[in-house]
Structure formats: C-alpha cells, structure tokens
MIVOTI-407180 format. One record per residue (C-alpha): residue number from 1; residue in one letter; x, y, z. Coordinates in steps of 0.001 Angstrom, whole numbers, always signed. Example, Ala and Ser with C-alpha at 12.3 -4.5 7.8 and 13.67 -1.06 7.14 Angstrom:
residues 2
PT   k r       u       v       w
PT   1 A  +12300   -4500   +7800
PT   2 S  +13670   -1060   +7140
This chain:
residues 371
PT   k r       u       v       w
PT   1 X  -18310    -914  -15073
PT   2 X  -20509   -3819  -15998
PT   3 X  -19291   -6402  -18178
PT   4 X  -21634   -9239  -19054
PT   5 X  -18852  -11201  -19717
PT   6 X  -17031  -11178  -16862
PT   7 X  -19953  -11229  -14580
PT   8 X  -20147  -14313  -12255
PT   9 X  -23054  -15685  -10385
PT  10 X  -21939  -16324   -6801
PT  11 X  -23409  -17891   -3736
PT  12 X  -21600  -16688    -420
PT  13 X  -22365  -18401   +2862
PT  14 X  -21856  -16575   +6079
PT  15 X  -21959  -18485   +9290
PT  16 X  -23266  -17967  +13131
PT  17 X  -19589  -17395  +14555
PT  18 X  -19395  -14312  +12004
PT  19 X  -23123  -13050  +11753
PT  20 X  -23319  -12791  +15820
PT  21 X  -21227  -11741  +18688
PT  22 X  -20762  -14203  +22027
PT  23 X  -22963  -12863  +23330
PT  24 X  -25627  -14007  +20169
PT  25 X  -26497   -9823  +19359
PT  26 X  -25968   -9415  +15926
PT  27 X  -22678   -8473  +14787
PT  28 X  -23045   -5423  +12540
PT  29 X  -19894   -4295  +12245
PT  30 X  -19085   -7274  +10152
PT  31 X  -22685   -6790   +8548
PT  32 X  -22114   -3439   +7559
PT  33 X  -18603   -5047   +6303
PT  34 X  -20267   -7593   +4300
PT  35 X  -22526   -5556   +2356
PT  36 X  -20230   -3166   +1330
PT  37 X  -18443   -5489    -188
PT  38 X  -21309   -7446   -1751
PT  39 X  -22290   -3770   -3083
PT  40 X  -19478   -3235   -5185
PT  41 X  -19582   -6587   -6507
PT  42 X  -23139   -6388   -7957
PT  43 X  -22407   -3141   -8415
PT  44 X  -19726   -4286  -11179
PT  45 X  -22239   -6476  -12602
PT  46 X  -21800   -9876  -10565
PT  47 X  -25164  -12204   -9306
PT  48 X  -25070  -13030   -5674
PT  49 X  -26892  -14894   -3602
PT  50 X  -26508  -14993     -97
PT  51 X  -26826  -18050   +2511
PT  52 X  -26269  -16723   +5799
PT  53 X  -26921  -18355   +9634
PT  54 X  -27499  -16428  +12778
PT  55 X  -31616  -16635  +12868
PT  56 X  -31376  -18953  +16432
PT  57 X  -28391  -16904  +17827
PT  58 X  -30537  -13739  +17084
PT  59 X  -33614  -15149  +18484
PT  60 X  -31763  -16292  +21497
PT  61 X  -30381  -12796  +22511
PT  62 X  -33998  -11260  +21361
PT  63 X  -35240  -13382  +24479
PT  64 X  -32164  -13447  +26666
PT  65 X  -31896  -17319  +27003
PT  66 X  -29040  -19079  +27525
PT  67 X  -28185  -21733  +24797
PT  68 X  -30450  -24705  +24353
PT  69 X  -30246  -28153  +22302
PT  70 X  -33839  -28634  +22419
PT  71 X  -35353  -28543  +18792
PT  72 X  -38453  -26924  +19539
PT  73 X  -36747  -23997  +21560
PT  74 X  -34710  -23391  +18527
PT  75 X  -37462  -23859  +15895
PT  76 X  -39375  -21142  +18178
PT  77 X  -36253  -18937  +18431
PT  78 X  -35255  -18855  +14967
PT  79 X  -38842  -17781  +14108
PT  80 X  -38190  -14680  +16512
PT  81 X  -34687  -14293  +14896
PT  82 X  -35035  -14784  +11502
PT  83 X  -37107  -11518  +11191
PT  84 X  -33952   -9306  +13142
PT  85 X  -31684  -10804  +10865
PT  86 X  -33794   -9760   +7859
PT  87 X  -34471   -6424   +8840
PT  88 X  -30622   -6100   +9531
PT  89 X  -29546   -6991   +6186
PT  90 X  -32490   -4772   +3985
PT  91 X  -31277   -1822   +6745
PT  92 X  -27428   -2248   +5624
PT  93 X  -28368   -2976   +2028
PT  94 X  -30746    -216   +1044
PT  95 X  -28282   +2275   +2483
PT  96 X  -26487   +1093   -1143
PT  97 X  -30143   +1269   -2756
PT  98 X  -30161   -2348   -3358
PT  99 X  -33196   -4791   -2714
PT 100 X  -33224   -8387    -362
PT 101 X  -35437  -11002    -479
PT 102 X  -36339  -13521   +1782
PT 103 X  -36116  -16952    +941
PT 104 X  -36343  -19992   +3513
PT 105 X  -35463  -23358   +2343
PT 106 X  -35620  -26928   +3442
PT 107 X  -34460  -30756   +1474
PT 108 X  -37409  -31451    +830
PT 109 X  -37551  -28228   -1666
PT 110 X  -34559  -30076   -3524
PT 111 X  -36203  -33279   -3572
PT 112 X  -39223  -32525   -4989
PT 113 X  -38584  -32167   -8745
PT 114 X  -41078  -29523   -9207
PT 115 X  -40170  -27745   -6357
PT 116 X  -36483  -27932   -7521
PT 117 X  -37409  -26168  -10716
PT 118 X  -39392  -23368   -8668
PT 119 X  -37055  -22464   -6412
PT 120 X  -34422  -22194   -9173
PT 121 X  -36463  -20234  -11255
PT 122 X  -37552  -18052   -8608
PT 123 X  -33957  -17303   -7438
PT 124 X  -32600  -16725  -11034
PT 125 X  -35462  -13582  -11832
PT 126 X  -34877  -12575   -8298
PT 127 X  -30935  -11524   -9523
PT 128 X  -32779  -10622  -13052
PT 129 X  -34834   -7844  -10972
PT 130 X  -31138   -7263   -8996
PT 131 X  -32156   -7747   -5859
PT 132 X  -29884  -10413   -3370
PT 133 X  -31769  -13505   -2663
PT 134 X  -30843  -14229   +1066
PT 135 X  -30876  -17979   +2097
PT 136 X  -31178  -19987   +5663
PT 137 X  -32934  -23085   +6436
PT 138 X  -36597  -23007   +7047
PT 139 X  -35615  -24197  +10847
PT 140 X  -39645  -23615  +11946
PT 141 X  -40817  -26533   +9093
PT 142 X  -37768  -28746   +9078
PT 143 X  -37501  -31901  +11045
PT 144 X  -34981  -34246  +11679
PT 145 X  -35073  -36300   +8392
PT 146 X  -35388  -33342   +5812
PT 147 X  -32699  -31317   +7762
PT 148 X  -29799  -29883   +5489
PT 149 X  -27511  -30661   +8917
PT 150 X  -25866  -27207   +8335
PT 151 X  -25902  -23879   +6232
PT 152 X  -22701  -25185   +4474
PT 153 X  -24373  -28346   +2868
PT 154 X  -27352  -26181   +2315
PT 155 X  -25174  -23398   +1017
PT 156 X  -23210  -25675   -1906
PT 157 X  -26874  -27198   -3369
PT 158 X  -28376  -23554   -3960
PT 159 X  -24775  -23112   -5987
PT 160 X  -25312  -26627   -7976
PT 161 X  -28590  -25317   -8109
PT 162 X  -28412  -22270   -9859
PT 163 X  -25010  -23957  -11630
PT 164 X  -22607  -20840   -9855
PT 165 X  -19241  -20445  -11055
PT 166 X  -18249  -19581   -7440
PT 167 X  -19334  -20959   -3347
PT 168 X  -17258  -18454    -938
PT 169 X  -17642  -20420   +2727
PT 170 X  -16877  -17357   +4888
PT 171 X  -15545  -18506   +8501
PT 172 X  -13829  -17726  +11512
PT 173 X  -10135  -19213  +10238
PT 174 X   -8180  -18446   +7039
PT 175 X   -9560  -21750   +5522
PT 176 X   -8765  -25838   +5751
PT 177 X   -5687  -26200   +7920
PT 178 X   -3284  -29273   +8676
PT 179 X   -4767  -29014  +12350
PT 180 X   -7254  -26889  +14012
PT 181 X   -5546  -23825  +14490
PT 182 X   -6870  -22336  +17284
PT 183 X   -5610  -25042  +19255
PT 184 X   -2101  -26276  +17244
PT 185 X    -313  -22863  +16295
PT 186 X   +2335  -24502  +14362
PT 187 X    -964  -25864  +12264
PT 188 X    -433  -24649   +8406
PT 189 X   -2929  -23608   +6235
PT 190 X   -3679  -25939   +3327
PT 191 X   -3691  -23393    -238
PT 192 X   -5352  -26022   -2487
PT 193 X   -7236  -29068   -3187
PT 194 X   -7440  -30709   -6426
PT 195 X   -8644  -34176   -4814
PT 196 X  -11056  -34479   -1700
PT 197 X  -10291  -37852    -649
PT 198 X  -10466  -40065   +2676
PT 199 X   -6942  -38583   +4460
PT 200 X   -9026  -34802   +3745
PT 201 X  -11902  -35973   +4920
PT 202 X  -10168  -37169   +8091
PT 203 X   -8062  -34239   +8425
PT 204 X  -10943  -32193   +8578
PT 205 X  -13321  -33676  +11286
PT 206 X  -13186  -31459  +14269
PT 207 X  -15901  -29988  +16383
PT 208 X  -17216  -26715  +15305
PT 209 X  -17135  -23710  +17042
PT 210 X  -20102  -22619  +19798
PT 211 X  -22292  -21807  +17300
PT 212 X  -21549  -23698  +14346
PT 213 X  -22875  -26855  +13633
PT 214 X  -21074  -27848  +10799
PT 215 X  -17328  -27104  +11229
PT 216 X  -14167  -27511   +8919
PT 217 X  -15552  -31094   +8098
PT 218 X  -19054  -29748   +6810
PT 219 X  -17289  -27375   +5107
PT 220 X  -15140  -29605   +3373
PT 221 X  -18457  -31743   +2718
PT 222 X  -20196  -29003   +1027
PT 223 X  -16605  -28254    -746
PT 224 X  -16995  -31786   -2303
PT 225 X  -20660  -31589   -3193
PT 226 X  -19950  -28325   -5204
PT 227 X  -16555  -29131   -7168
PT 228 X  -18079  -32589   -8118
PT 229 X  -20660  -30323   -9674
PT 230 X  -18424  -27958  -11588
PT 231 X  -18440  -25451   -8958
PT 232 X  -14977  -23478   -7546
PT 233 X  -15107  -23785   -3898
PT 234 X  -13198  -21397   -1330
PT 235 X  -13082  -21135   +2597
PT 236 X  -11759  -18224   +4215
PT 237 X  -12019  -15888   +6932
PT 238 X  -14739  -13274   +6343
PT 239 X  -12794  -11274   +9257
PT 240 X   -9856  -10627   +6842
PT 241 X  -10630   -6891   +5183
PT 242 X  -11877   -7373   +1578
PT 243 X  -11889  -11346   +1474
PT 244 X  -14398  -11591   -1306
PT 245 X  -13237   -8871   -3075
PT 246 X   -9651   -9954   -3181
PT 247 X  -10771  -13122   -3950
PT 248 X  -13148  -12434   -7125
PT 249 X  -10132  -10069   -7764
PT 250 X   -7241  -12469   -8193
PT 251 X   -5328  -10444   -5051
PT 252 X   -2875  -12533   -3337
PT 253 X   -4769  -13129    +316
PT 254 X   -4579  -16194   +2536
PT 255 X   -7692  -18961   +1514
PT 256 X   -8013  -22664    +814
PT 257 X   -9055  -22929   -3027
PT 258 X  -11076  -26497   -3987
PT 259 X  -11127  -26942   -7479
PT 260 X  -13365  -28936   -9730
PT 261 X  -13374  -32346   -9834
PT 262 X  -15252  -32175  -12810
PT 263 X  -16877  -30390  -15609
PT 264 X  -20609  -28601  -14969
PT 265 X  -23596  -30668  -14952
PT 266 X  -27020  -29858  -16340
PT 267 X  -30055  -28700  -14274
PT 268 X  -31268  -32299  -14168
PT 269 X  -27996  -33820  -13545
PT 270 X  -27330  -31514  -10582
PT 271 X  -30993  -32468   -9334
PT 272 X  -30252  -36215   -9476
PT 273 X  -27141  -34697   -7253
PT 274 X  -29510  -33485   -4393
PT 275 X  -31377  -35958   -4283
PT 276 X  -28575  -39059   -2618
PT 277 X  -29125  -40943    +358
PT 278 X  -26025  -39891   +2102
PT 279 X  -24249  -43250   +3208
PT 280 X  -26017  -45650    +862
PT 281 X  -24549  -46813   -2252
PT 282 X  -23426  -49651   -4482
PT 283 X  -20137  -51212   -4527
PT 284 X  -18977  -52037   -8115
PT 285 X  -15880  -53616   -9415
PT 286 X  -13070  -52396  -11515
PT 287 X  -14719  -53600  -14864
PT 288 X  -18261  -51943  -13990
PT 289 X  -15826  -48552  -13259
PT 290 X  -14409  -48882  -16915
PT 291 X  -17884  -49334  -18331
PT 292 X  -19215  -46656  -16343
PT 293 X  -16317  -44023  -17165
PT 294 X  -15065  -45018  -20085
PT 295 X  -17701  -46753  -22226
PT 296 X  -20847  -44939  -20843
PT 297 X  -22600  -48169  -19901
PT 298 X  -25525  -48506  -17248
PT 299 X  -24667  -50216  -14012
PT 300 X  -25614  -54369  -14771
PT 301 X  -25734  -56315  -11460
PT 302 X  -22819  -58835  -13182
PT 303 X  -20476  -54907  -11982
PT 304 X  -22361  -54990   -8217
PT 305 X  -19840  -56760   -5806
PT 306 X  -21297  -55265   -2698
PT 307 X  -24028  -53204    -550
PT 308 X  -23440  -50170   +1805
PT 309 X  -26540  -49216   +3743
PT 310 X  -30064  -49615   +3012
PT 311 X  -31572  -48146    +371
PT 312 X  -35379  -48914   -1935
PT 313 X  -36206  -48860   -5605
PT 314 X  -36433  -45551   -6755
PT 315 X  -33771  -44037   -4132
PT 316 X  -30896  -42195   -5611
PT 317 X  -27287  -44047   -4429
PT 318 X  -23766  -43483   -4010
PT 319 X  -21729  -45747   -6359
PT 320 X  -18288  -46765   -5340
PT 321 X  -15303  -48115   -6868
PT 322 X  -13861  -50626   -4716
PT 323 X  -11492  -48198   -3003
PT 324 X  -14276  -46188   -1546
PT 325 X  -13760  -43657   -3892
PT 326 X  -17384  -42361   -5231
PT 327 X  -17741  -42526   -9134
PT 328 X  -21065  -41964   -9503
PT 329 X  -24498  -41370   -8349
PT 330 X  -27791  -42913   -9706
PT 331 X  -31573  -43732   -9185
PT 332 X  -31575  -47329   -8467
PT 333 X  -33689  -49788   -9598
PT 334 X  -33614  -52539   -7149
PT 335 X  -33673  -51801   -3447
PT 336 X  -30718  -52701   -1029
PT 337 X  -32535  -56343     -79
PT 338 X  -33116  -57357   -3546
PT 339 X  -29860  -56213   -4725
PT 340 X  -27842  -58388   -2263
PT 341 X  -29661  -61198   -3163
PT 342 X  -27840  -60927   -6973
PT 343 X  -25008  -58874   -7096
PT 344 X  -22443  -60129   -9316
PT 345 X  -24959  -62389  -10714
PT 346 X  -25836  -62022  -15149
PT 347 X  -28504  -60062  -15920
PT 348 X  -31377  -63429  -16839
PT 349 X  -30122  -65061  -13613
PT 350 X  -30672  -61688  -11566
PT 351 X  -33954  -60976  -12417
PT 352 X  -34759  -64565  -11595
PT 353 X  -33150  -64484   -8522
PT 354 X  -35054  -61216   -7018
PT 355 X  -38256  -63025   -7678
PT 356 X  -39554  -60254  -10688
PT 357 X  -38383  -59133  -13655
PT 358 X  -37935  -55577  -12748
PT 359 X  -35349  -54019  -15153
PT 360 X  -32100  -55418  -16550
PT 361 X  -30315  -52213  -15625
PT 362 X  -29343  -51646  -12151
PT 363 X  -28748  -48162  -12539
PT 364 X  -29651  -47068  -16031
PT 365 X  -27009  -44479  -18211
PT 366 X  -29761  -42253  -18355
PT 367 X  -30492  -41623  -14466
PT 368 X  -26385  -41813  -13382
PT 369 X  -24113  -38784  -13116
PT 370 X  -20766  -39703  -13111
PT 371 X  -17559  -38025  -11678
C-alpha cells in the first residue's frame, strides 16, 4: 500500500553486461526481471528513474557487426539501438500498465544552468504523472569533451540532480571486492564504505568488462560523486533474484553499501557539483581548511599553496587539503596562470601581483560547496 512517507525517489542504473547477451541481442530475461521488480516498487508508492546502457550493443546485433572503437560507428549504432531498447522496455512495462519515457542526456545539459533546471523539472512531473523516466547518454550529439565517460558517472548526477535518497549500480559482480573476482577467487567482497579515499580508489581500478566502459573504478567514481551529495550509494549484482527489492527491503543479501559523506545539498549546490573540471583544483593549506570547514570563510589566496591542472576564471575547481583529500568545490575567480603567480601571497599584494584587481576572494563562500 502506498505510503507517502516511506516512499523514496530512486535512480537505478543498469549496465551493457546485464541489458545484452554476448552476443549484443537484448537480454530479456533479465528485462522482464527488472521490471517486475521496478513494478512492485512504484507500485508501493516509490519514484524511479531508470539509467540504463545497451543502445550500441543493441544497434550492433540489429546490424550484425562485430565490435568497433570507432566513434562514429557507435554514434550511428546507438541511433539504430536506442529505439530496440525503448520499445523493449514500454513492451515489458505496459504489460504492468505503467508508462516510459524517453529521455537522452548529455554534460552539457548539466552545465547549462537553465538546462539543469529543465531537465530536473521535467524528470520530477514525469514521476508526478507516474510514468519511469528512462536515461542513457545522447551518444548521437555527444563528443569527446561533453562525454559523461560512462552511464555510472552519468547515472549518480541525475540522482544529485533530482536530490534521490537512493543510486542502485546494478552489475555483473556482488559489488566492490578486495580484487577482481572473476579472476582472484579468494577475492572478498567489501560490505561498506564510510570513506572513499586514495587506497579505494586504487583498489578499484581494473578494466571493465567487454562491454562496459566504466568498470568497478567508475563505479566507485560515481559512488563518490553521489554520497558527497547526500546520496546512499549501492553496487550489486542485478543477476541475484530480487536485488532491489531486498535491498529497498532491508533483507540480508550480498552488496557493497557507500554511505554519505555528507548531509544533502540544495538544487544549486548540487549544480555547482556538476559543473567541476575533473582534475583541476586548488591546493590550500591546513589554516585555509579550518576557515573553510570550520569558520565558513571564502578561499583568500594567503590559504592557496599550490595549482593542479589548468583551469580559467569562471571554471568550477576541485579544492584540496594538502593530503589530496578534496574539501571542497568552487567557481574560481582567477584562472590557473594568474593564480600561480600569487598563491600564498595577502590579498592587496595578490591583486597587484596578477596585474588587475579582480576580486579579493579566490573562491567566494557563496559559490563553494564544501564536504
């Protein structure tokens, strides 16, 4: 029975190695799976939003071609695919009278403030109307530099997006081992993660399987993304009967559980989130951490001991304590060349140095979300 109180919004990403068989036909015995379970959770009153893969795979088997790197071949083939996919899913889901909608995404509709707000919008009367939004990359439009990389990264910025209490990573192993399992069988699966640090992040790189490009380290990435926004994080095997079920139902099952790293961000704070230079950042020292954390200050370059990557005014940063440990991210205010020029320096001598009196803040309080 529906309870409003209980009821969770949840975004639930499915990847290639699950969606399609070896032989890239569409697997619908896991389909059919799927939806029944995604049935009886909206049925008991949850939102659910789907971000699935399998579009190229699809496309590829539609035109019986052997796998190809080539980005054009697979911007043509997950055009053909995307539409088999679709169709697959409404077929499955109307069998439980329930409505699908299409909805293709790429960064650039996260980077775009107004664009941000649309899509959010859009997705949240799309649940209000009941019907499943189902998500994949817009692989036709998207080129390299506006590329989510994989349906996992993609997959944990519709959940900030839409602030969800719950990403589900469904994949082909019980979740984030000590070792890749298929290859170590003494490897032991990891239950929890309070922290993702640098020895997780390590643990988990690994290539992916055939068909995924992100792998355990993507996943992990995306993991990170989402509990720094508030967001419960789990990976597990979406071949183990009932995995989402058992998991929105507190039944004991095998899955790795990431927990928040902090409390939920607003819609504009989770925006600033999608919108980082991956790589880039500011360096600050143990005094500019306090101010930040402690004493809600704005970043001053006197705090700025160091540079990592390149990055313009206007650009939205990583900020690091000085153990590589990210604290924060911001809209800086100074790009990476005037920055090195005074970091560490007071703010009058600063501005002097970088040859304009731009602002006094590097990174004001105001533009910063912090961890």
């Amino acid at each position: 029975m529906y309870n409003e109180a209980m009821s969770q919004t949840l975004v639930i990403k499915v990847g290639s190695a699950l969606v399609t068989k070896e032989d890239n036909t569409l697997n619908t015995n896991f389909i059919g799976s799927f939806v029944e379970q995604i049935a009886a959770l909206k049925k008991s009153g949850h939102k659910i939003i789907i971000v699935t893969s399998g579009a190229v795979a699809s496309g590829r088997s539609e035109m019986k071609l052997e796998r190809e790197d080539n980005i054009p071949y697979k911007q043509a083939l997950a055009a053909i695919g995307q539409g088999i996919l679709m169709n697959t899913y409404r077929d499955f889901f109307k069998k439980h009278e329930i409505v699908t909608a299409q909805v293709l995404l790429t960064n650039l509709d996260f980077k775009n403030r107004e664009s941000f707000i649309t899509t959010r919008n859009t997705l949240e009367l799309l649940t209000r109307f009941n019907a499943i939004p189902i998500i994949n990359e817009n692989d036709v439009t998207a080129y390299a530099e506006i590329k989510f990389g994989d349906n996992d990264n993609l997959a944990s910025k519709v959940a900030a997006m839409v602030d969800a209490d719950k990403l589900i990573i469904l994949t082909s192993v019980k979740g984030f081992y000590t070792d890749d399992p298929t290859k170590n069988p003494s490897a032991e699966l990891i239950r929890e993660l309070s922290v993702i640090d640098g020895s997780v992040k390590k643990l988990a790189k690994g290539a992916g399987s055939k068909k995924s490009l992100g792998g355990m380290s993507g996943k992990i990435k995306a993991a990170e993304f989402a509990s720094n926004s508030g967001i419960t994080t789990y990976i597990a095997s979406g071949n183990d009967e009932n995995i989402i079920s058992n998991i929105i139902g507190g039944v004991a099952c095998d899955f790795t559980v990431i927990h928040p790293m902090t409390e939920k961000h607003t819609s504009k704070q989770n925006w600033f989130k999608s919108q980082v230079k991956a790589g880039c950042g500011i360096i600050i020292d143990d005094g500019a951490v306090k101010a930040l954390k402690e004493r809600g200050k704005s970043l001053l370059p006197v705090g700025v001991s160091g540079i990592k990557g390149k990055f313009e005014r206007g650009d939205f940063v990583e900020i690091y304590a000085q153990n590589g440990d990210i604290i924060a991210i911001g809209e800086t205010n100074y790009s990476s060349l005037d920055l090195e020029k005074f970091k560490g320096c007071k703010n009058g001598e600063a501005c002097y140095l970088a040859g304009a009196i731009l602002d006094e803040e590097v990174v004001h309080r105001d533009n910063m979300v912090i961890f």
